[in-house]
N, C-alpha and C positions, 0 to 999 in steps of 0.2 A: 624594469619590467621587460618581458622577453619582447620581441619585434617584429618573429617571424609568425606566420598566419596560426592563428587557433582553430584547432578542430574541434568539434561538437559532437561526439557518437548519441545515438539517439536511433530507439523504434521508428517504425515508419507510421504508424498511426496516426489519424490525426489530434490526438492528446498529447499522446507524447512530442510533436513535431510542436505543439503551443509550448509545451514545454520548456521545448530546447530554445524556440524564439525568444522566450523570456529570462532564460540563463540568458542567452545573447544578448540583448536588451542591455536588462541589466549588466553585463558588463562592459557596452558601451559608456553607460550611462557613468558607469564606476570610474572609468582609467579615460574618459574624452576617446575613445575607440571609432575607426572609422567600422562599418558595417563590413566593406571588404576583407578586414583585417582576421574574419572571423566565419568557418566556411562550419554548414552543419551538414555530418555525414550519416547518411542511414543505412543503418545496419540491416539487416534482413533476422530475426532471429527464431529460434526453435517452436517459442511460443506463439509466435503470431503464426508459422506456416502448418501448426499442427492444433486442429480447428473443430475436429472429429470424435475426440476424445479430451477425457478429464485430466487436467493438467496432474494429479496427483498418480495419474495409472502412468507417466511418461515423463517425469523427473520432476514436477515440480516447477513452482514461481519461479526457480533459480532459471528457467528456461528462455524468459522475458529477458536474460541479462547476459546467458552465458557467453555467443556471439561477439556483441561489444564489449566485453569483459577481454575479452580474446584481443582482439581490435587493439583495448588501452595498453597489454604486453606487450604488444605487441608495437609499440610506437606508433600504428597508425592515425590514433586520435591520441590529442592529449586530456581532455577530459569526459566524461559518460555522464549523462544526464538518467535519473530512471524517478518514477514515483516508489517513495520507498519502501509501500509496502510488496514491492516484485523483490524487495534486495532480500538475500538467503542474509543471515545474522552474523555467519561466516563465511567473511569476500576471498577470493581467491588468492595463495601468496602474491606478497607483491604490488595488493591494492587496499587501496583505503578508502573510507568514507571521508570526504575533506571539505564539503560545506554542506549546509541546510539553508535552502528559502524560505520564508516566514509560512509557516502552517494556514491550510486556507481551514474550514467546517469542516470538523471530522466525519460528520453523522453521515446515514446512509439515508439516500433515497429511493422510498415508494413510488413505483410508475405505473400504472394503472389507468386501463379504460372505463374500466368495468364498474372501481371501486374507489371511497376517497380515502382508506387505509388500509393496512394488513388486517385489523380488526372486524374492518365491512366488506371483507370479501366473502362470498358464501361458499359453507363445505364445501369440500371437495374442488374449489377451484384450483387452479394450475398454476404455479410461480416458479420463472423460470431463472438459476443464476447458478453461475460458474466457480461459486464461491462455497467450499465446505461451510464454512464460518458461517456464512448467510443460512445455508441451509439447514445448519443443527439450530441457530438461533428462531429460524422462522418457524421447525416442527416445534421448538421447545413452548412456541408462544401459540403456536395454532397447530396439532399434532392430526387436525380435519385436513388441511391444506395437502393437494400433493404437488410434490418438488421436482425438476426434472431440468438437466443440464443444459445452459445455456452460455453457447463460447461468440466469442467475436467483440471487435472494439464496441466501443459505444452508439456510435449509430448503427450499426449493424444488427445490436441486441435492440434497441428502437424501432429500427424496421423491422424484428420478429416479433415482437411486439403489437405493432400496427397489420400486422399479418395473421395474428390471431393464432402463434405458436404456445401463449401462454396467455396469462389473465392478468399477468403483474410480473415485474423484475424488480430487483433492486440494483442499484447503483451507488458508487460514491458520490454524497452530491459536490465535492470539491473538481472532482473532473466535469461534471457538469457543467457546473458554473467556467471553468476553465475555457471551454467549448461554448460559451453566450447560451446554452440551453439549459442556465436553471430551472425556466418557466415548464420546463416539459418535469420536472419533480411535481407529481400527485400533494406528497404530506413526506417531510421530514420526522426518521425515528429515532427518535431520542437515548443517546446512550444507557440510560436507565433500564430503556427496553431491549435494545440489542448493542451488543459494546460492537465499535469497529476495528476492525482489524492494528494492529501494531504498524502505526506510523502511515495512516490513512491522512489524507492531505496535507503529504511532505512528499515535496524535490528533495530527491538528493541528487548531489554529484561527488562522482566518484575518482579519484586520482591513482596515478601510480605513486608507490612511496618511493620518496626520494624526490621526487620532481617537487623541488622547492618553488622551481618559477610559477609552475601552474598552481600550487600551494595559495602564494602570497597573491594570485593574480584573484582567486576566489577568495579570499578572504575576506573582503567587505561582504561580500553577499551575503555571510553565514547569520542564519539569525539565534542567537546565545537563549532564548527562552523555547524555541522549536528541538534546540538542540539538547537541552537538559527534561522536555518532555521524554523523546523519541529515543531518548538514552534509558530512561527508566522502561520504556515498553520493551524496547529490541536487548534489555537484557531479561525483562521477564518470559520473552519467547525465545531464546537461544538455550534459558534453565529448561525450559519445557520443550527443547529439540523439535522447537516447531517448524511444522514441515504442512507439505499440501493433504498430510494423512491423518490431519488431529485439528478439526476444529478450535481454535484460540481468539480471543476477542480480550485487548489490553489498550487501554486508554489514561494517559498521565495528565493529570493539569494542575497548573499553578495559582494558589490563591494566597495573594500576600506574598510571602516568604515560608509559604510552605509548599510542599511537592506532595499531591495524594493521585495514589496510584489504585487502578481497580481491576483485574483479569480475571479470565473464565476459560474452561477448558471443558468443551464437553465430548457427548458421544454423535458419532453424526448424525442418525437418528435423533437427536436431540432429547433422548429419553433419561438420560444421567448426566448431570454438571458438576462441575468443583469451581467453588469463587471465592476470591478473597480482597482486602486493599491493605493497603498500606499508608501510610502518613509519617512524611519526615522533611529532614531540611534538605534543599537545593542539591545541595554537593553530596548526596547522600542517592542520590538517581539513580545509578549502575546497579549499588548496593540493596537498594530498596527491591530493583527488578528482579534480581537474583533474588533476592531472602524469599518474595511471591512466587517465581518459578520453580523455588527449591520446594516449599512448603507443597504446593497443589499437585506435585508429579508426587511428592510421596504422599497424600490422602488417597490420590486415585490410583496408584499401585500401578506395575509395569502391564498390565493387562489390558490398562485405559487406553496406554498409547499404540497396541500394535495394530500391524494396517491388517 
């Protein structure tokens, strides 16, 4: 095992900063590591400084990573910690996806003053999220609702919340709970009703290829059932060139010794979808995700996806 200090690239958020604690954690815990041995360094990146605007009008999710992305070429960190639904499906030459921590609740939560679900909020009230996905999903289920952009980490959307900027947000409840403020989740929505995003509570970390030490140093962390999920979502949204300009919602899970997969593509409006699943064995996960992002880009025809 290498002996010289490990770096931790990492948002400055404070999710992401729980984050990276718990990668470190954990790899004390793994290799008998002193705490010193292991420094975590914050990146400043494109998405967190640009607050104003929707991530899809200014490059996209890939913006939460490009920075520290840069950083791991760059030798200054040797490995990047991100929640993986910020990671683009295609990493930058050079870098890899090289572990997975055990997936926490996928589902999304309702936070509300007003109201105890998306159901009992009345017309015309205001829900406020930064998230296409959320927003084609919330018109598709209540098309009375209006939606209106809502940027900044987690408590920040909390405190516009408690400010009376909107009537309801959604959130991941995995970061949530992440952050000890489950209890502020109103009513969790059930993937039934809204799919969450592709590879919604998963760390990933991310290596430079080739660096074997930092390889084998993450390797106990990887969890092999998180990983054969997030493998069949992140290739059902890489078929469907998902980007911040196309609403997508793919969620994989294992029951027994099978792998069923379910995704949705709609219009952000919410006024037109395309869904499908899938069902197969384990080792079939890549394959499965592509065959569902092949099939639904050609129902909904090149038209569906331009921005």
């Amino acid at each position: 095992m290498q002996s010289s200090r490990i770096r931790i690239g990492t948002r400055g958020s404070p999710l992401a900063l729980r984050q990276a604690h718990e990668v470190r954690d954990k790899l004390i815990a793994a290799h008998g590591l002193e705490e010193s041995q292991i420094e975590i360094k914050v990146i400043a990146t494109s998405g967190d400084a640009i607050l104003d605007k929707p991530l899809r009008d200014v490059g996209g999710k890939g913006l939460f990573a490009k920075e520290i992305e840069e950083a791991l070429l760059g030798g200054e960190i040797e490995l990047a910690v991100h929640s993986l639904k910020d990671m683009e499906t295609k990493l930058p030459d050079g870098l890899r996806l090289g572990c997975l921590l055990p997936r926490e609740d996928v589902r999304d939560a309702f936070i509300s003053l007003r109201a105890k679900s998306l159901a009992e909020l009345p017309s015309g009230a205001v829900v406020g999220t930064a998230s296409l996905r959320r927003q084609a999903q919330i018109k598709r289920l209540r098309d009375d609702l209006a939606v209106i952009p809502f940027r900044g980490n987690v408590q920040t959307r909390l405190r516009k919340l408690e400010e009376g900027e909107a009537d309801a947000t959604l959130l991941a409840f995995a970061g949530l709970s992440r952050l000890g403020l489950a209890d502020r989740a109103t009513a969790l929505i059930e993937p039934d009703d809204m799919l969450p995003a592709a590879g919604q509570g998963a760390i990933g970390i991310e290596l430079r290829v080739g660096d074997e030490a930092t390889a084998d140093l993450v390797a106990p962390l990887n969890d092999p059932t998180t990983e054969i999920r997030v493998t069949a979502e992140r290739a059902f949204l890489a078929a469907l060139d998902g980007s911040c300009h196309t609403p997508i919602g793919g969620l994989a899970e294992i029951k027994g010794e099978r792998l069923y997969l379910r995704g949705i593509v709609l219009a952000p409006d919410g006024t037109a979808w395309h869904e499908t699943s899938r069902e197969g064995a384990l080792a079939d996960a890549a394959a499965m995700g592509l065959d569902a992002g092949e099939e639904l880009r050609a129902r909904a025809g090149p038209s569906f996806f331009e921005d």
